[in-house]
N, C-alpha and C positions, 0 to 999 in steps of 0.2 A: 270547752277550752279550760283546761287544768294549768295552773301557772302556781312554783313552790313559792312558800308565805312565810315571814318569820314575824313572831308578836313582841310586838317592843311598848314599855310604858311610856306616858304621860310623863312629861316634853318629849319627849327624847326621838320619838315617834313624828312629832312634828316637826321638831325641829332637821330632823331627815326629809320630810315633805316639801320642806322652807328651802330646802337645799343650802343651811345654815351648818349642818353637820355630816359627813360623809361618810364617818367613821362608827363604827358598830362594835361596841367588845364583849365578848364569848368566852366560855371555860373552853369550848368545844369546837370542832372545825365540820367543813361538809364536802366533798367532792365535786358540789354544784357549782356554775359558773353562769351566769346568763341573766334572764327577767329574775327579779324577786318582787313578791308584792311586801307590801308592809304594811304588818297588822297593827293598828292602835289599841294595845287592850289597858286595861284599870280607868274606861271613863264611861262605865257604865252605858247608858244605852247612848250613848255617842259614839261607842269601840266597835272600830271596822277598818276595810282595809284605805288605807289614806293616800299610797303613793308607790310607785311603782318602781322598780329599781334597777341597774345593772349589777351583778355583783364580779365584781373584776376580780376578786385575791382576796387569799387572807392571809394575814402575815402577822410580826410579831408585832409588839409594842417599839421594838427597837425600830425596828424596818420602818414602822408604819411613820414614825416621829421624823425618817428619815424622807421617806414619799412626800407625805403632808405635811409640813410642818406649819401650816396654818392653821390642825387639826390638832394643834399640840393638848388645849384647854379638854379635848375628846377621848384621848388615849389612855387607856389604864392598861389593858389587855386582858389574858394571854396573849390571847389569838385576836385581832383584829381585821374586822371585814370591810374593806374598801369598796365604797361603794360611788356609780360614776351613772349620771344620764338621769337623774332622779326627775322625775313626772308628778306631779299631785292628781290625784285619782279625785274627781271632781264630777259629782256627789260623791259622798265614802260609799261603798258597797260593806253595809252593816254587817258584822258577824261574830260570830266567838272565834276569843284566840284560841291557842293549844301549845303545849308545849313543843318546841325544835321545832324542826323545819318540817312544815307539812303538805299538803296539797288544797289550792282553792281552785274553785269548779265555780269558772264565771258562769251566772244565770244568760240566759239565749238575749234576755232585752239588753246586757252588759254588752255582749261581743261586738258592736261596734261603739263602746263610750270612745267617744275622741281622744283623750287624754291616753285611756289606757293601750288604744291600737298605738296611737304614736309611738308612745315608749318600749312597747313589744318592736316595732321598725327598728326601734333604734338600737335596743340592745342583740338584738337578730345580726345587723347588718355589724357592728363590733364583734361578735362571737365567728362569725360565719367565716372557713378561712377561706375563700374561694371569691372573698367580697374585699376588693381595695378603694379603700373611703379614702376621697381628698379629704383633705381639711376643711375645704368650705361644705362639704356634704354633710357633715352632721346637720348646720344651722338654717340648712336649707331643705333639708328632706321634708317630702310627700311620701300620701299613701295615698293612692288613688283606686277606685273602683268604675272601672267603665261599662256604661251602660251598653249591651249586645245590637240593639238598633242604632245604634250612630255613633257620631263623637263626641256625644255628652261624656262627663264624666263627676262623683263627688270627690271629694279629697279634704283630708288633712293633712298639716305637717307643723314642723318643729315650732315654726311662729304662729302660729292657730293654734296651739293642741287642745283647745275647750270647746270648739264648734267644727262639725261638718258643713263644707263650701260647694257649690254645685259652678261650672262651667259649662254652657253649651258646647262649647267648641273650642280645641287643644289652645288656641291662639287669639281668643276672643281678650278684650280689657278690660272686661268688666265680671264681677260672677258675681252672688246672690247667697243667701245662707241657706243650707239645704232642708229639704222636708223630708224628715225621717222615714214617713211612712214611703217615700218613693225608695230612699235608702236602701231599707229593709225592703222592699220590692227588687230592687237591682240587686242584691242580694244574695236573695232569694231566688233568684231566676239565675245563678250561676253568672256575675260578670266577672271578665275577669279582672285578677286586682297586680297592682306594679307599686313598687317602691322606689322613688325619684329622689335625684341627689342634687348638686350644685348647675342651676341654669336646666332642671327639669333631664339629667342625664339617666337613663334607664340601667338601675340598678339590680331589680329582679322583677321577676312575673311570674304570677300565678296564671292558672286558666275560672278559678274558681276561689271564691271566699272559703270554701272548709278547706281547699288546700292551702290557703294562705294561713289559716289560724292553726294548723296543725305544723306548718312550718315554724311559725312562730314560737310553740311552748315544745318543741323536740328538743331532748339534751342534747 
């Protein structure tokens, strides 16, 4: 799973994490739209990726003052990246930055961090034009992986994004916090996975987790 990265210093980097700051200014622009990871670089062996992003637009300083204007303390420009759906990447996935926009290669134990699947859901189901999100879908979406032997299934979603949740059964009232290694076993074994939205409405489906992760970081 390959998802483009951009390295931002100390605060500034958090303060996008925090979802205190939306706004990002660049000499330069990119023709990407979608997930961005966000690199924390200049904090020594703490610099890594912190938070996961939507990047909607970029636009100018004028534009941007005009959008956000809550964002006003943030805007210098040129070029201004609007940024929407932010996630904290919880552990950071340690690494060096680089400069512009580049490519990170989550490790295989990554591919299902909670936080990070969620936020890929979410800016997936924004980008996709073929996907019409109620209002209440964002604050409610699931990712679910269902087990091939029955109607178990794990999931995360937008009010969880820090722990994977196990249900036996679609309609049960109760569920449990999941054991990874079954996780990684469901998996592993091809289940398929679904993206759920407002009241559990069926968004999309895969037949398989590498088709779901490949959906996920396609331009």
């Amino acid at each position: 799973m390959t998802i483009p990265t951009i390295s931002i210093r100390a605060p500034w980097a958090l303060l996008i994490a925090d979802g205190h700051k939306t706004v990002e200014n660049r000499s330069w622009s990119t023709p990407h739209r979608g997930a961005l990871l966000i690199h924390l670089c200049g904090a020594g062996d703490a610099s890594g990726i912190v938070a996961l992003a939507t990047l909607s637009e970029i636009v100018s300083a004028e534009e941007a003052h005009l959008q956000r204007p809550s964002q006003s303390l943030y805007i210098t420009g040129p070029r201004c990246w609007l940024f929407d759906n932010v996630i904290p990447i919880i552990p950071a996935l340690l690494r060096k930055g680089q400069l512009g926009l580049y490519p990170t290669t989550i490790p295989e134990n990554m591919n299902t961090n909670p936080s990070l699947v969620t936020g890929l859901a979410v800016a997936y189901c924004q980008k996709a034009s073929d996907i019409a999100l109620m209002p209440t879908d964002r604050d409610q979406m699931q990712v679910r992986v269902y087990e091939s032997t029955g109607g178990g299934f794990f999931f995360v979603g937008a009010q969880t994004p820090a722990r994977w949740y196990y249900k036996e059964v679609q309609d049960a009232d109760h569920f449990c916090c999941a054991d990874q290694e079954a996780l990684a076993d469901v998996v592993a074994a091809g289940g398929a996975v679904q993206i759920t939205g407002y009241r559990f409405r069926p968004i999309a489906t895969w037949n398989s987790w590498e088709q779901f992760a490949k959906a996920m970081t396609e331009k």
